[in-house]
Every structure is written in C-alpha cells, then in structure tokens.
PyMOL commands that place a pseudoatom at each C-alpha (Angstrom):
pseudoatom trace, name=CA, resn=UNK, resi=1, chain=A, elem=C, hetatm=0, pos=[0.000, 0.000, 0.000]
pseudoatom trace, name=CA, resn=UNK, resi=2, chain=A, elem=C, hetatm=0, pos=[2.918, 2.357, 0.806]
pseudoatom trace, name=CA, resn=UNK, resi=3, chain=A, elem=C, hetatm=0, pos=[4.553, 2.041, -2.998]
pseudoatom trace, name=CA, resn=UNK, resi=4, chain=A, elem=C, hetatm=0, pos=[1.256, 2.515, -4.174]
pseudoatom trace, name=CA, resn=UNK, resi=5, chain=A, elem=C, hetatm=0, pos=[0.794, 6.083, -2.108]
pseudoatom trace, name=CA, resn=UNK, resi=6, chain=A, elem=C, hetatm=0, pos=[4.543, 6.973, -3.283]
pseudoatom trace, name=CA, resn=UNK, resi=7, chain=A, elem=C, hetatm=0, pos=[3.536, 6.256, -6.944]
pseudoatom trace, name=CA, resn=UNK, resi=8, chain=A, elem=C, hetatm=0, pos=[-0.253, 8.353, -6.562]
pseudoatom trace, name=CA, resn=UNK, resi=9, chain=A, elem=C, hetatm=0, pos=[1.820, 11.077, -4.667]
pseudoatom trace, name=CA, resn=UNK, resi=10, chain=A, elem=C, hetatm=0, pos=[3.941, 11.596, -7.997]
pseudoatom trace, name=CA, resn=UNK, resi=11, chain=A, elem=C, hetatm=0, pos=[1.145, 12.350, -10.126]
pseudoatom trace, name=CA, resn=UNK, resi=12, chain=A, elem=C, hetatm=0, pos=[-0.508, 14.542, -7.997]
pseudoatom trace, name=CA, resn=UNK, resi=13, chain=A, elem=C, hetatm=0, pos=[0.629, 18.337, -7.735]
pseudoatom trace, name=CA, resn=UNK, resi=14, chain=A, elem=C, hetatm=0, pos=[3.347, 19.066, -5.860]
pseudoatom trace, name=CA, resn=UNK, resi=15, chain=A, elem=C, hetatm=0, pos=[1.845, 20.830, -2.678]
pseudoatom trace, name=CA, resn=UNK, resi=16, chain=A, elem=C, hetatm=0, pos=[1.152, 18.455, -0.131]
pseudoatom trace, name=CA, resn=UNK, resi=17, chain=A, elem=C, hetatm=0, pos=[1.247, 15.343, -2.618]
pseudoatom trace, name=CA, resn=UNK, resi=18, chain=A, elem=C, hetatm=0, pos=[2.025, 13.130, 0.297]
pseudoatom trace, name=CA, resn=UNK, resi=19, chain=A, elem=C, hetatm=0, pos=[-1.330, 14.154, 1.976]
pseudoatom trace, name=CA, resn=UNK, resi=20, chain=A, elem=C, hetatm=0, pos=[-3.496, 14.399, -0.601]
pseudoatom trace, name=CA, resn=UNK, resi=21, chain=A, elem=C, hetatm=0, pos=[-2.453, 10.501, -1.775]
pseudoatom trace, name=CA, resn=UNK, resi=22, chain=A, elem=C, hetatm=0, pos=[-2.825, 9.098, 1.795]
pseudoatom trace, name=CA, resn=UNK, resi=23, chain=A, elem=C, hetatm=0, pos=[-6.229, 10.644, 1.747]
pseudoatom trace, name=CA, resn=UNK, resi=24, chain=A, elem=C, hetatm=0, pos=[-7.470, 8.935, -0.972]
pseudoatom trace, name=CA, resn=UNK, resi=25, chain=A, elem=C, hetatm=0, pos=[-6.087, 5.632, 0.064]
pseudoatom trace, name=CA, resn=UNK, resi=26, chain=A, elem=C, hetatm=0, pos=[-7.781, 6.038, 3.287]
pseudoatom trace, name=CA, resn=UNK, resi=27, chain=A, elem=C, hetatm=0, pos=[-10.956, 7.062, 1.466]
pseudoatom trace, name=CA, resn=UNK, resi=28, chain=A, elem=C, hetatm=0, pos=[-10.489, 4.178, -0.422]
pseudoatom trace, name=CA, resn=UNK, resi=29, chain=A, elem=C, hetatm=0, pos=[-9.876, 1.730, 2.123]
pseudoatom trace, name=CA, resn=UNK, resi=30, chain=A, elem=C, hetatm=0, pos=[-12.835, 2.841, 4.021]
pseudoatom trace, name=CA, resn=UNK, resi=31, chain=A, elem=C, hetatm=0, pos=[-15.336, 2.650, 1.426]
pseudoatom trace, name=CA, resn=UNK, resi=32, chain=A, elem=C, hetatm=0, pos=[-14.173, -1.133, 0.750]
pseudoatom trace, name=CA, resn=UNK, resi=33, chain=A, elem=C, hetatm=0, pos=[-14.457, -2.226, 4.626]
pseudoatom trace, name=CA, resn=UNK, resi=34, chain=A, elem=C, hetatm=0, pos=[-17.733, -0.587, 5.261]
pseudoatom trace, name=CA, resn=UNK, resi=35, chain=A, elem=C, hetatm=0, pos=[-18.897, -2.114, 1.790]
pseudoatom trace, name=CA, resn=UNK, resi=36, chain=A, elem=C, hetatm=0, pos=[-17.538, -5.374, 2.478]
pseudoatom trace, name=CA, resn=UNK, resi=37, chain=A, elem=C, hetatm=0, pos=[-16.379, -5.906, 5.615]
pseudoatom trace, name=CA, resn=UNK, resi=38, chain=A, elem=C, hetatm=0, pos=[-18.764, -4.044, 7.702]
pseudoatom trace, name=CA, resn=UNK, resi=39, chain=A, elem=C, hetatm=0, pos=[-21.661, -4.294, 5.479]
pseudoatom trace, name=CA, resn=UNK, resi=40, chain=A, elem=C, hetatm=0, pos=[-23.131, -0.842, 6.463]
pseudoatom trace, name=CA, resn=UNK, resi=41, chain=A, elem=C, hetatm=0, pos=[-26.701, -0.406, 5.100]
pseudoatom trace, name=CA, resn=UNK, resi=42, chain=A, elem=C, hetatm=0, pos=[-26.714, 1.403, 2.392]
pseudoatom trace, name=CA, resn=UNK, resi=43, chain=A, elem=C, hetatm=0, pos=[-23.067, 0.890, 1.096]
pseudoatom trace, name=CA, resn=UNK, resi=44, chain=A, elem=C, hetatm=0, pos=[-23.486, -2.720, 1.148]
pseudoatom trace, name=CA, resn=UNK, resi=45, chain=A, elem=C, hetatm=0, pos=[-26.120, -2.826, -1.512]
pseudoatom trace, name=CA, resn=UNK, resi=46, chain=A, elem=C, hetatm=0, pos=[-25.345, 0.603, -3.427]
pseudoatom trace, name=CA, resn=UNK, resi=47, chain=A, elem=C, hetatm=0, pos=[-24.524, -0.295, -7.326]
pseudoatom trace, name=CA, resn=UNK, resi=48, chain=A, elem=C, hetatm=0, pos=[-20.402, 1.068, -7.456]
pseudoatom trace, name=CA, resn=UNK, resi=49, chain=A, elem=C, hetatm=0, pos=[-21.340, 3.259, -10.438]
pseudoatom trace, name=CA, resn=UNK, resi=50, chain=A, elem=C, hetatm=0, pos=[-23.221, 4.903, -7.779]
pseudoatom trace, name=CA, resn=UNK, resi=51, chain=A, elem=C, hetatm=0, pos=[-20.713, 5.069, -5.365]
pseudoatom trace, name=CA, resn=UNK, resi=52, chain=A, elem=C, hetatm=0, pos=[-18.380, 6.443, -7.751]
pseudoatom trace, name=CA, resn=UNK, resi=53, chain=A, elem=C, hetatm=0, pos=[-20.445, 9.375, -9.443]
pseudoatom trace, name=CA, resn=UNK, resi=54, chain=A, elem=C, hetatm=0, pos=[-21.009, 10.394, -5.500]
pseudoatom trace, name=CA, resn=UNK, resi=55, chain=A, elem=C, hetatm=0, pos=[-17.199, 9.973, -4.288]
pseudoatom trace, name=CA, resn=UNK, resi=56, chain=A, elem=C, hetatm=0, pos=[-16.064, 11.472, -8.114]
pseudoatom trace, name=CA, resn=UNK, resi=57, chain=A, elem=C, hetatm=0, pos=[-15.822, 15.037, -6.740]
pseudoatom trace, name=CA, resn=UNK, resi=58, chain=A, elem=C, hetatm=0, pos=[-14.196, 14.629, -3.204]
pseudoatom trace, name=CA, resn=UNK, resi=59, chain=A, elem=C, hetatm=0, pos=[-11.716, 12.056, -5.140]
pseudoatom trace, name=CA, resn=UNK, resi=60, chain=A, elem=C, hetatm=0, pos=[-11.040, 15.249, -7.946]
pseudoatom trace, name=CA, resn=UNK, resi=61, chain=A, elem=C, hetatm=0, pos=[-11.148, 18.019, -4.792]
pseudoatom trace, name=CA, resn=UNK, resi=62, chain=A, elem=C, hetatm=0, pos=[-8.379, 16.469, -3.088]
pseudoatom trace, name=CA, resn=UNK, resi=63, chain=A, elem=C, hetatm=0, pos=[-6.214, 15.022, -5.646]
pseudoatom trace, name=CA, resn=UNK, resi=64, chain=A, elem=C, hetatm=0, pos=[-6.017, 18.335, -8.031]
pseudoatom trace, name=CA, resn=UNK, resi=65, chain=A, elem=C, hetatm=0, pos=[-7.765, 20.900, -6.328]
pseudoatom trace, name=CA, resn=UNK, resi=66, chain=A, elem=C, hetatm=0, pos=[-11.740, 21.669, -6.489]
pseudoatom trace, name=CA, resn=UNK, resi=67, chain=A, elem=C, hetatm=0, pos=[-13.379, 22.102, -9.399]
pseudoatom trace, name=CA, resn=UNK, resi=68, chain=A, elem=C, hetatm=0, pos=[-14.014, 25.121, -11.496]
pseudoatom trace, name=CA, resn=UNK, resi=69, chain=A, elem=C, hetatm=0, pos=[-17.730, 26.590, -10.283]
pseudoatom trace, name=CA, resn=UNK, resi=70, chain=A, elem=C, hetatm=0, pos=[-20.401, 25.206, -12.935]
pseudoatom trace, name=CA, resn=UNK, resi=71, chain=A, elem=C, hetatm=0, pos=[-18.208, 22.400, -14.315]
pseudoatom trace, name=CA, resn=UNK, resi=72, chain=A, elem=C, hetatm=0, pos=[-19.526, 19.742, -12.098]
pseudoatom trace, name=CA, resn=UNK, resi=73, chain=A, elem=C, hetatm=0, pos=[-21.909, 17.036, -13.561]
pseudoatom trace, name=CA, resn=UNK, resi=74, chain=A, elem=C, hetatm=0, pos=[-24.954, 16.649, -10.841]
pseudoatom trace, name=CA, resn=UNK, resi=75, chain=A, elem=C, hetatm=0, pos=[-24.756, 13.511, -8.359]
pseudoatom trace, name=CA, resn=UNK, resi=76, chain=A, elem=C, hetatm=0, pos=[-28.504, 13.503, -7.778]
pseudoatom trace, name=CA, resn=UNK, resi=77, chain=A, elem=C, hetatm=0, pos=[-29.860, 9.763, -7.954]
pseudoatom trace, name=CA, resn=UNK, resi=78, chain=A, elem=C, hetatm=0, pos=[-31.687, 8.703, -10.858]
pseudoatom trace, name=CA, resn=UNK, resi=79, chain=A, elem=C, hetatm=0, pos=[-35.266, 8.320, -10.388]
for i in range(1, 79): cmd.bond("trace and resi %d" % i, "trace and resi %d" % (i + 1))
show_as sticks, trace
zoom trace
C-alpha cells in the first residue's frame, strides 16, 4: 500500500502530494471495509457506479484541487 501512495503522490501536484495521496487511500480503504467488511446499510447494496459518481468530486477536490464553479456534472440519484 505504501509504494502505491509513493507512486499516486507523484502524479498529484506538488503541494502536499504526500497528503493528498494518503487521503485517498484512506478514502479508499474505508469505502471497501464498510462495503464489504462491515456491510453498512446502504453501502453494502449501493450499485459502485453509484458510489463512484457520489465519491467522483471529493476524489477530484483532493487530488487536483476543487473544481471550477459550474463544471460539475450533478450527483442527484436517478429516479
């Protein structure tokens, strides 16, 4: 996991690289123990395309930066 972080931290900008990559690792990890591990309501059964369009942004936000105001596809559920 830690050779993984190095190699995310090297294509992420420079400022706080090291963070930002250990952040979405964690992120990461959490989301597959609550899904699978834990089996929290919700998560557990949630299709991953779901999970995904919701977790797209805060994945961007801390990896690059947010996003420019306006640019951001909506992450309302489908009806």
């Amino acid at each position: 996991m830690t050779e993984r972080q190095r190699e995310a931290a090297g294509q992420l900008a420079d400022d706080e690289a090291d963070l930002r990559a250990g952040l979405l690792g964690a992120l990461t990890i959490g989301v597959v123990i609550g899904r699978h591990l834990l089996e929290l309501e919700g998560l557990r059964d949630a299709p991953p395309q779901r999970i995904i369009a919701l977790l797209r942004h805060a994945f961007h936000d801390i990896a690059h930066g947010p996003m420019e105001p306006g640019s951001r596809a909506t992450t309302a559920p489908a009806r």
